[in-house]
C-alpha positions, 0 to 999 in steps of 0.5 A: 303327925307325919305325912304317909311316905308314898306307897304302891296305893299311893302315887307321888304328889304331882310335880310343879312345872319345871321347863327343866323337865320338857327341853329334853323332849323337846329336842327329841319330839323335834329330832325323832319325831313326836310318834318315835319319842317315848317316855322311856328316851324322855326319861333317859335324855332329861336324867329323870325316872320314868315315874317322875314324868309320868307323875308330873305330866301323865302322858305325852301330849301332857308334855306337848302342852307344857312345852307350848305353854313354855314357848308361848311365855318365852317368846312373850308374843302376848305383851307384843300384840297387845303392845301393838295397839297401842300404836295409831299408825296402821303401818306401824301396827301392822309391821308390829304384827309382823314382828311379834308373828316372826318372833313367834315363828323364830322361837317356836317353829319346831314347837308348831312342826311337833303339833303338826306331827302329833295331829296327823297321828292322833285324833284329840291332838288333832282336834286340840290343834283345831282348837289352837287354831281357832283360837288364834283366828278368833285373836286375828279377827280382834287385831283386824277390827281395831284400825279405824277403818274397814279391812279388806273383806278377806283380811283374815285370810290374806294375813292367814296366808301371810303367816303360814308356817309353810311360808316361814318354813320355805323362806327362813329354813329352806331359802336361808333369808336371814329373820330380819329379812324375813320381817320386813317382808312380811310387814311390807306384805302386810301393809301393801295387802291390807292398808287402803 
């Protein structure tokens, strides 16, 4: 027996992941800002149906999360971390901190300025960013508790500071410091404010 085509009654089956389908609303949370960008420019920009999107994501913080998602896998900061316990030299872990925190930042600094964006404009985006952040905290504290040794008592929040996205912001975007100048910095600050 034949499937029932999809009717008024009957929405379209949800559509798999495609990264094809976000680039598009990427670039335009990105440009336009999140709260200016509509499914209807997303539509246009990606050359796909306004039902599609809807269909495939729902709505607009549904797309954020995908393209988070994207960003996370392509900038592979996950294997990094993990990688860089392996190593026994504590500078060693460190500046391998600071590359897969710069990889991070360098793949995805418009994705962490678009959920900024969507937080100061919407309560659950905010408290979904909250839980990111936490998230990432709660892995930091993990990164921190494997040198054989004990940290500084306010490791976290000097490596928290370190990192900020305001710190990469004024330095690689507004200062120009080329990405590898930026690095070596950072693992140069971490290794002299945490390391005994």
């Amino acid at each position: 027996m034949d499937p029932q085509p999809p009717t008024a009654k009957t929405p379209p089956a949800r559509l798999p992941p495609d990264p094809r389908r976000v680039r598009p609303a990427r670039v335009l949370f990105a440009e336009q800002g999140y709260v200016a960008t509509t499914i209807a420019a997303i539509s246009a920009a990606a050359e796909i149906p306004a039902q599609t999107i809807y269909s495939a994501f729902g709505n607009k913080p549904a797309i954020l999360r995908e393209i988070a998602r994207i960003w996370i896998a392509e900038a592979d900061t996950r294997r990094l971390a993990q990688e860089s316990l392996t190593l026994t030299d504590p500078a060693d872990r460190l500046r391998a901190a600071a590359h897969w925190q710069t990889r991070q930042f360098e793949t995805g600094i418009d994705v962490i300025q678009i959920y900024q964006e969507a937080a100061r404009a919407d309560a659950r985006m905010a408290d979904e960013m909250h839980r990111i952040w936490a998230a990432r905290e709660g892995e930091l504290k993990v990164f921190l508790k494997s040198f054989s040794f004990a940290m500084p008592a306010r490791a976290l929040d000097i490596f928290l500071a370190c990192t900020a996205t305001e710190v990469y912001h004024l330095l690689v975007i507004d200062r120009h410091w080329p990405i590898k100048d930026y690095e070596t910095w950072l693992g140069d600050t971490l290794v002299s404010q945490l390391l005994p």
